[in-house]
N, C-alpha and C positions, 0 to 999 in steps of 0.2 A: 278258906273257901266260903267262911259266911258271908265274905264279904258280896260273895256274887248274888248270894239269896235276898240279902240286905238292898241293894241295889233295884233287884225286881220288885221286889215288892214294895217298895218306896215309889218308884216309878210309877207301878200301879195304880197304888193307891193316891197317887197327887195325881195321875191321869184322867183316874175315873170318878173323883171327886171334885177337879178341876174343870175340867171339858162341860159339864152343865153352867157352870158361873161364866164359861166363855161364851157358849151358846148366846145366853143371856145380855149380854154384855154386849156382843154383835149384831146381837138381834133390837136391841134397842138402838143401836145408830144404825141400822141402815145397812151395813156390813152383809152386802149378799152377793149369795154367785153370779155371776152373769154368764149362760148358756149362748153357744154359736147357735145360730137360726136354721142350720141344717138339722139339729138333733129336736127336730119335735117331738119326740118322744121322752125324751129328759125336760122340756120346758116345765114343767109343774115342776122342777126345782129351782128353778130361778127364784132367788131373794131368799134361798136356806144359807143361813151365815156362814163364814168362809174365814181362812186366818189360821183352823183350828189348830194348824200346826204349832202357831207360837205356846201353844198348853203341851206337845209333845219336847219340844224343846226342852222350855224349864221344867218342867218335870224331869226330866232324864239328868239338868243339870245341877238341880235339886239334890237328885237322887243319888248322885255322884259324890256330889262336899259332903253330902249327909252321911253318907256311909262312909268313908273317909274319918267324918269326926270321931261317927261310932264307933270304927275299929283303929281310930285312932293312930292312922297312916297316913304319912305327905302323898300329897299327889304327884304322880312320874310326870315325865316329858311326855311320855307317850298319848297317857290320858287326855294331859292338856290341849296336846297339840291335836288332837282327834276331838277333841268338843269345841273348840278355837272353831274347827272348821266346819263342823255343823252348824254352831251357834252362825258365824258367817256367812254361811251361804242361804241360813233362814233368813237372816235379815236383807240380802238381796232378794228373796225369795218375799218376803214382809211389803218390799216397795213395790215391785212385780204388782202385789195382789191388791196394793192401798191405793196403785194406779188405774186399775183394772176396776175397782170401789167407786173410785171419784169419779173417772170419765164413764162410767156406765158401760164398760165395756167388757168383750171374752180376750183381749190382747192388752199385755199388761205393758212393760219394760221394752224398748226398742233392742233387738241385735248386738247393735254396736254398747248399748249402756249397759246390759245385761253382760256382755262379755267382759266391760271395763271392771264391773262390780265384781263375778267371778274371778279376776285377774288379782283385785289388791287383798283375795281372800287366797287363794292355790297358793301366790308366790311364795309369801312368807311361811305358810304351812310345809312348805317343801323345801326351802330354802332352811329351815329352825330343824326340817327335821333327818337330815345330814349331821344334826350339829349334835349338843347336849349328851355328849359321851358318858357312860356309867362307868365305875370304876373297872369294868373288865373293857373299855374302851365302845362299846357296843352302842350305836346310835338309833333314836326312833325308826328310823326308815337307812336303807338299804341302795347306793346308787347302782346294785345290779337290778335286772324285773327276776322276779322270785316266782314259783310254782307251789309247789310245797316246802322251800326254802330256795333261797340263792342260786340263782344260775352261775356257774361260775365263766365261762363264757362269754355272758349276757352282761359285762360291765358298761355303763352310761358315762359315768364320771359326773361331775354337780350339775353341767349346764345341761346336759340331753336331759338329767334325771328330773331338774323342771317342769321341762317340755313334755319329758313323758308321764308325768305327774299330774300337768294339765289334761292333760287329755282322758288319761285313767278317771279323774274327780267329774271333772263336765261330763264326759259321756257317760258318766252313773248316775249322775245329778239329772239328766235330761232323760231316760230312762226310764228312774223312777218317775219324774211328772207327769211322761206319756203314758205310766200306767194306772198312774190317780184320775182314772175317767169315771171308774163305778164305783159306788158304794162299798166302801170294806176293801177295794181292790190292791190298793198299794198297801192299807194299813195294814190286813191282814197277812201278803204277802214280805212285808218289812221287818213282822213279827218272827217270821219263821227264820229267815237270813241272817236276824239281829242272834237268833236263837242258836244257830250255827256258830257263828263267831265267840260269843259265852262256850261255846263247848271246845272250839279251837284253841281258844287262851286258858283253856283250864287245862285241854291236855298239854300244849305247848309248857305252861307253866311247870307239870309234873317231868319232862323231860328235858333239864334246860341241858347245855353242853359244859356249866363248869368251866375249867378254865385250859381244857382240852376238846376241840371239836371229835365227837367219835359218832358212828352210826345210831340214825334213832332220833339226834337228839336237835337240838333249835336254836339258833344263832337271832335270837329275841328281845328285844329289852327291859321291855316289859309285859309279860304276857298276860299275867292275871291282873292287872289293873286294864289292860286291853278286852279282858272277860268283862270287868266291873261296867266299862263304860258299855259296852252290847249289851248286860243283862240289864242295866238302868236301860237305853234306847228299846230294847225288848219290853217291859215292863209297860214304859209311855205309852208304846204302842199299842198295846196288848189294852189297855185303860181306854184310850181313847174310840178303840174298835169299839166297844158298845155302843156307845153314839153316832159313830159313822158306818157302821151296818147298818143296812141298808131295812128300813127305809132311812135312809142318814137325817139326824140332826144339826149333823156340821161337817165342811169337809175341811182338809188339812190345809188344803189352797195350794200355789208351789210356796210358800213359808215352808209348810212341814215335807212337802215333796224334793226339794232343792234338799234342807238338809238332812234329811233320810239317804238322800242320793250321795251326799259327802260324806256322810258319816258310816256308809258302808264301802267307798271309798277309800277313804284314812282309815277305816278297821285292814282293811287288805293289803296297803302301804305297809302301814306298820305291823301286820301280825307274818310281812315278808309271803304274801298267797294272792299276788296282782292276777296270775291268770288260775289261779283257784275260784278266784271270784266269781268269774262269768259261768262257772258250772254251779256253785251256791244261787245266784242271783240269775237262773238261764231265764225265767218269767219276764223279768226287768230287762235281758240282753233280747229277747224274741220279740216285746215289742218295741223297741228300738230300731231293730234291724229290718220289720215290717214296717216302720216306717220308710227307712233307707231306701226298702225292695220298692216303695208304692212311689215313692219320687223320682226314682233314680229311671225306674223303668218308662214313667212319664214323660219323663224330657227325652230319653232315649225313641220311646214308640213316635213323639211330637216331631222330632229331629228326622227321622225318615221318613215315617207317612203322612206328618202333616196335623194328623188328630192324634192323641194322645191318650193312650190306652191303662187304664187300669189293674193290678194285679190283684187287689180289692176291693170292696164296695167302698170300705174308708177306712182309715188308721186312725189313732195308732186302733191294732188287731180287733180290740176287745166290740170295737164300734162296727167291725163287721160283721160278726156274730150276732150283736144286737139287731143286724138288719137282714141277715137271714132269719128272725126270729123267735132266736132263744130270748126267754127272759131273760133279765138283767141278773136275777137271783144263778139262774144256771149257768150265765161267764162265769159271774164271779167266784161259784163254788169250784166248775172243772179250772179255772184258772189257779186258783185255790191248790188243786192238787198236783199241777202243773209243779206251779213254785214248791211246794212239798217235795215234790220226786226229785227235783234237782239240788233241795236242800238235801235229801238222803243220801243223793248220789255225792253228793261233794262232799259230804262227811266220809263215805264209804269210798273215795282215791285219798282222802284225808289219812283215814284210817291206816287203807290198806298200802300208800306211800312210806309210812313206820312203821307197818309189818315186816314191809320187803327188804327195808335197813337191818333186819334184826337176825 
């Protein structure tokens, strides 16, 4: 179990001692946000450096081989394949924001490029992670969709489990972006969720199933190296929040937003909890889904009356608020608790889902 403390605080500390030399580093070339023209209110951020995600990144992957050496353990499949896909979808998330840098712009990566890049990053993550069998036969990920384990009903087979795989990763990758609007907002939200999963793979790890499935117990492959990699991503983030609470020094960009969104994705693949997730992560699925409601109802109100009617003043949520005018400081803290309560709660069907086995 050191291994998980080892992780965090490795994470941290190359977080929060890293994050100023990035500051610096962006701030000398140039490297700033560039704000849509509607948010005049956020414009006195325009040109705070941006990217800062690539410091939560290595840091977390850092924090992972490092603690590995120190406790002197190979790295699983699982690990790999769940930082594979963050590091991957930062570096989509890197171009996004280097593009959005150079042409002076708030729209980074086109639709169709952004999908292609997503695409050569999911496939092989889900395609590897069917495979790589442990000696009791038990692979990274699972082709049934799992709750608090396996559906047994709910089997995919390889080619759906792709497909559903895509979907699962992108729509948490997209997610998180939409809620990296305020200062602190995602980072500190990411902390909490990374912080649930550490606690899922420790307990998963204390109940595995042996080489008989019985009540109770977790058809996992690797669980506590599944802990390792959330308490290292916990740590980064948690490091990098000083700087990006608000008033921010730096924000994560989609670099760090893209793979916070995959990396809490592949923790739910593989920790077999795909729709645990959306009660862990309900901050990140609410404004998502008020996005969904403001577009959807859009084209809908356009398509009968002609004019086109809003459900909000503007998405994603957090920018509605702002414009009934709460400070930015008070989204971000009741948002804050938001994601707290539904980390609780999914710990608490986590919990009480192995109770009721027992």
């Amino acid at each position: 179990m050191r291994a998980v403390l080892f992780a965090t605080v490795i994470g941290l500390a190359l977080s929060l001692v890293g994050t100023p030399l990035a500051i610096r580093f962006f701030a000398r070339r140039g490297y700033g946000q560039e704000i849509k023209d509607v948010l005049r209110s956020h414009q006195v951020k325009r040109g705070t450096p941006t990217m800062g995600g690539t410091v939560i990144v290595l840091a977390a992957l850092v924090a992972y081989f490092l603690t590995k050496l120190l406790t002197a353990k190979v790295p699983t499949a699982s690990g790999l394949l769940v930082l594979f896909l963050t590091a991957g979808l930062g570096m989509v998330g890197f171009v996004d924001d280097f593009i959005k840098i150079f042409r002076q712009r708030s729209l980074g990566l086109r639709a169709r490029a952004k999908l292609i890049g997503q695409l050569m990053v999911i496939i092989p993550f889900a395609w590897l992670s069917l495979r790589q069998p442990n000696a009791r036969g038990l692979t990274p990920a699972s082709d049934h969709v799992s709750f608090l384990t396996d559906i047994s009903w709910l089997g995919l087979g390889s080619v759906l489990f792709v497909v559903f795989a895509y979907f699962v990763i992108a729509g948490w990758s997209n997610a998180v972006n939409l809620t990296d609007g305020m200062d602190g907002l995602a980072t500190g939200a990411s902390v909490m969720a990374f912080a649930a999963y550490a606690v899922i793979g420790v307990w998963q790890y204390g109940q595995p199933c042996g080489s008989h499935v019985t009540a109770g117990c977790y058809q996992v492959r690797d669980p506590l190296d599944l802990a390792i990699v959330a308490a290292a991503l916990m740590g980064a983030c948690f490091g990098f929040l000083w700087w990006n609470a608000t008033p921010a020094k730096i924000f994560m960009g989609d670099t760090g937003a893209l793979a916070l969104g995959g990396a809490f994705a592949g923790l739910s693949i593989c920790s077999r909890t795909e729709l645990l997730a959306p009660v862990i992560g309900g901050l990140f699925l609410m404004e998502l889904l008020a996005v969904m409601t403001q577009v959807g109802y859009f084209k809908l109100s356009r398509r009968i009356t002609g004019t086109g009617k809003r459900v909000f003043k503007m998405t994603p949520i957090h920018f509605h608020f702002d414009l009934l005018g709460w400070s930015e400081a008070n989204v971000v803290i009741r948002f804050w608790l938001i994601a707290g309560g539904c980390v609780a709660l999914g710990l608490g069907v986590f919990y009480g889902g192995f109770a009721a086995t027992k």
